[in-house]
C-alpha positions as CSV (number, residue, x, y, z in Angstrom):
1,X,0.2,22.4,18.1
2,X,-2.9,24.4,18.0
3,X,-1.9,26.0,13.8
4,X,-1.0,22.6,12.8
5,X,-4.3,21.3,14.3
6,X,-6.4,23.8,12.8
7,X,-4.7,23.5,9.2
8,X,-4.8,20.0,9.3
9,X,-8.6,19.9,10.1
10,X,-9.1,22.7,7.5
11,X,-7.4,21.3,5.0
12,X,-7.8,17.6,5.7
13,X,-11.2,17.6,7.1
14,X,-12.9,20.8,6.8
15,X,-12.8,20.6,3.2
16,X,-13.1,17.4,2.0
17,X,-16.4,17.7,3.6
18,X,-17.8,20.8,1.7
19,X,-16.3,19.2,-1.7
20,X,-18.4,15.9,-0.9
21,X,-21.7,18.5,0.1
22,X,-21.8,16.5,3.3
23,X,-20.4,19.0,5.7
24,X,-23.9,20.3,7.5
25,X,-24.9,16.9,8.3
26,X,-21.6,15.4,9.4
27,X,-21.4,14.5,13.1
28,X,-17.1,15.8,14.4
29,X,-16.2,13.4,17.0
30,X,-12.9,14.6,18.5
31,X,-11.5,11.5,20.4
32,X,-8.3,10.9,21.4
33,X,-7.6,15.0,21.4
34,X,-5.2,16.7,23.8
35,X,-7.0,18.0,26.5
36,X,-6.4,21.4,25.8
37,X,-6.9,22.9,22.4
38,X,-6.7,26.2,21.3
39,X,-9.3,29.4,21.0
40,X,-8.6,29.1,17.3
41,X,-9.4,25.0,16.9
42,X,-12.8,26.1,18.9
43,X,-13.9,28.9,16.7
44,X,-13.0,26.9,13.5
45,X,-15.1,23.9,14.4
46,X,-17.8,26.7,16.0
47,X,-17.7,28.0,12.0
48,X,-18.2,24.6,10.2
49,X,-20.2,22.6,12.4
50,X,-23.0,23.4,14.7
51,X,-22.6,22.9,18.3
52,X,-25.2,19.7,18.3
53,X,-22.9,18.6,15.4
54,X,-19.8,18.6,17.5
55,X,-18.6,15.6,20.2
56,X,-15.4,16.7,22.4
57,X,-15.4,17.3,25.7
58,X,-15.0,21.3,24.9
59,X,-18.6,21.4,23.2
60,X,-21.8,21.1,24.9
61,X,-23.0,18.0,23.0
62,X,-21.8,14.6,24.8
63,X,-22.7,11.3,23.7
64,X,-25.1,10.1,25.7
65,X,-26.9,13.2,24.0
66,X,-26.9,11.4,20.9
67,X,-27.8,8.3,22.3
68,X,-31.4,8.3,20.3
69,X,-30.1,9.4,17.1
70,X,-27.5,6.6,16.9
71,X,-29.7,4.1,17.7
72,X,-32.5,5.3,15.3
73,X,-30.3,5.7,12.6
74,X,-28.6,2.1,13.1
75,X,-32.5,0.9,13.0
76,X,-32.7,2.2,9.4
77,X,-29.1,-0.1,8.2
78,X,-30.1,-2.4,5.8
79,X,-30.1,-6.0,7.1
80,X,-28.1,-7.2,4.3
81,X,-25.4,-4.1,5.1
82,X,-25.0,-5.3,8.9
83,X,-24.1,-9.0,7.7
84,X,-21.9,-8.0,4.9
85,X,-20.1,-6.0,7.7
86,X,-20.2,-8.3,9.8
87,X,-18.6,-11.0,7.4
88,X,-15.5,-8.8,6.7
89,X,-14.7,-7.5,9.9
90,X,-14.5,-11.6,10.8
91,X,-12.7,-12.2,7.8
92,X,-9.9,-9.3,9.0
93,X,-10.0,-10.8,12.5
94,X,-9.0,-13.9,10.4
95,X,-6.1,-12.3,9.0
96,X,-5.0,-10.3,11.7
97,X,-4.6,-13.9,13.9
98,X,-3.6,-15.3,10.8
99,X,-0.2,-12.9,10.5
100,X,0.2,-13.0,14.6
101,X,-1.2,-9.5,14.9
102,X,0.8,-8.1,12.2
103,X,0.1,-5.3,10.0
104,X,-2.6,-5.6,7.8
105,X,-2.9,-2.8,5.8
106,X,-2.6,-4.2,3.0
107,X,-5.5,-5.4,3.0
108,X,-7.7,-2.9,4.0
């Protein structure tokens, strides 16, 4: 498990990030992760992203640490980028009732 984790977040994750530029301010959440990952997963995120950078319940940084920065960086969304999100996520609740809870990929 622990190889197949780290290769997919190296190759899936880890670099997509560096080709974007975007990998020093990028924010891992791990959620949903087995609670035990390996030496090698640790070190590899250790490498690419600092500790303050890092949410799992193996790092240091918890959310509730971050609780200012979300909501400071929420405060600087556009207006206009909160209602049009808004707007589609109601119009995909739409559809999802629509198709009785269906699959709706196909739209996304």
């Amino acid at each position: 498990m622990s190889l197949r984790y780290s290769e997919l977040l190296q190759q899936r994750v880890i670099s997509v990030l560096q080709e974007r530029q975007c990998l020093q301010t990028t924010i891992f959440m791990q959620d949903g992760v087995t609670p035990l990952i390996g030496r090698q997963d640790k070190a590899l995120l250790s490498a690419n992203f600092s500790d303050n950078h890092i949410i799992s319940r193996h790092f240091r940084m918890t959310l509730p640490d971050l609780q200012a920065s979300i909501i400071r960086h929420v405060a600087e969304i556009p207006c206009e980028l909160l209602c049009a999100a808004i707007e589609k996520a109601i119009m995909r609740f739409q559809y999802v009732i629509d198709v009785n809870g269906a699959h709706i990929e196909q739209i996304l």
